[in-house]
N, C-alpha and C positions, 0 to 999 in steps of 0.2 A: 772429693770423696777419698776417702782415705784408702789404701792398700792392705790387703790383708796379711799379716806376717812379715809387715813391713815396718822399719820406725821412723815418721817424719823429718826429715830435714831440712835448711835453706841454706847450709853452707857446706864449702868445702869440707871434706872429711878426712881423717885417718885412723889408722891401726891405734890401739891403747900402746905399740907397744913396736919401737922396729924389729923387733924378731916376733912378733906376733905372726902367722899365719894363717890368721882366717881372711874370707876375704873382706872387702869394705862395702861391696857392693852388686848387684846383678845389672851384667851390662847394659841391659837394656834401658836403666835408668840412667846410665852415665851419660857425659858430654864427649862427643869426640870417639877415640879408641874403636875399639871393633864393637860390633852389634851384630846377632844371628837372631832374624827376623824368618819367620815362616814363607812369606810370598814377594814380589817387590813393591806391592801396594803396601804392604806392613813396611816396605825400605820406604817409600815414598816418602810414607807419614811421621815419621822419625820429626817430633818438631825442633823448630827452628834451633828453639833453644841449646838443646841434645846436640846439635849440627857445631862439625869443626873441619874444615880445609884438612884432606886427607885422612880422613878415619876410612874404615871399611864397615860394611856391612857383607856379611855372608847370609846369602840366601839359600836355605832350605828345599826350597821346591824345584830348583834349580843347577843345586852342589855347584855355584856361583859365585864368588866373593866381588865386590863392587866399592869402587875408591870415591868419593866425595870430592870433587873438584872443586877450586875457589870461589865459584860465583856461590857455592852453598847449594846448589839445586841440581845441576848434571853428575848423574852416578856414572861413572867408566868400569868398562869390565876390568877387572885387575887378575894379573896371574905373575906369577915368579920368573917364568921362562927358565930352560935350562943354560948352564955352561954360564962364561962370562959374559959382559956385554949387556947383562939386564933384559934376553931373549931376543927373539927374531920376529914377536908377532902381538899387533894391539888392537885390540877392540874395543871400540865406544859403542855404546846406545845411548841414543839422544832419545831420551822419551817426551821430552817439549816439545815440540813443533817449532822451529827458527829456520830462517830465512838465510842468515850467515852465524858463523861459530866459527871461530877459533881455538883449535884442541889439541892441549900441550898432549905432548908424546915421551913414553921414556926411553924410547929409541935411539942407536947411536948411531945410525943412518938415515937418508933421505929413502922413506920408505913409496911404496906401490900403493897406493890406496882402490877398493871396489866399496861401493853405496849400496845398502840395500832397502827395501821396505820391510814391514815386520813379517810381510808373507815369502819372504828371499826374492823378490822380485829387484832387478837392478835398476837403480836410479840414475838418473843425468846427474848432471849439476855440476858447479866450477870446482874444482880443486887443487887449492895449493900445497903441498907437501914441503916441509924442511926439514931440516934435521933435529928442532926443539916442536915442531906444533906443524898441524894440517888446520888448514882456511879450507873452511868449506859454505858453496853458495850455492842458494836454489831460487827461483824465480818469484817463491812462495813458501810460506812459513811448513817445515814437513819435519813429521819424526821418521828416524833413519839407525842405519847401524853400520858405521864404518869398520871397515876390518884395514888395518896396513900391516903388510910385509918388507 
């Protein structure tokens, strides 16, 4: 079904013109790069296609921004941190329910990791922490939301 105020394409695109200035496109139809979606079901649904290792999406309902992990399907909270160092503090939310994950970090330290459930209730479970990624294991497949320090 066609888009309204939209012109079809199936290839990559550019500008008439390198000093042209309009844009090429609205992000939400691009591959990859940033997306500002309404809710994080509208981030969820982002298909496959659209999906690229490292884009963000910023969520709306939220004032959120969220990074695209490798496997294509785990969103990480994403934030700047201040000063050098690339901040002090990382959050994941696993919205799949898994059993073990392995989650790169862009931490320059071996951080403190706490579990939570979606209600802040704290969670068991095995945790390895290093200095590039946290291993994290539970008895049973669960969604969670890691904060490390």
């Amino acid at each position: 079904m066609p888009i309204p105020g939209t012109v079809p394409i199936n290839a990559p695109m550019g500008p008439t013109d390198l000093r042209d200035e309009y844009p090429t496109h609205l992000s939400k139809y691009g591959r990859g790069g940033l997306h500002s979606v309404a809710t994080a079901a509208e981030r969820n649904a982002i298909s496959g296609l659209r999906r690229e290792a490292g884009m963000l999406a910023y969520v709306r309902e939220n004032r959120q921004y969220y990074k695209l992990e490798n496997d294509l399907v785990t969103w990480s909270e994403f934030s700047t941190g201040g000063g050098g160092g690339g901040g002090s503090r990382f959050v994941h939310r696993q919205l799949d329910p898994v059993d073990h994950i392995s989650i790169p970090h862009p931490l320059t330290f071996v951080p403190v990791c706490q579990l939570q459930d979606s209600t802040g209730r704290l969670l068991g479970g095995q945790v390895i922490p290093t200095d590039t990624a946290i291993d994290v294991s539970f008895g049973v497949a669960l969604s969670f939301t890691l904060t490390a320090i």
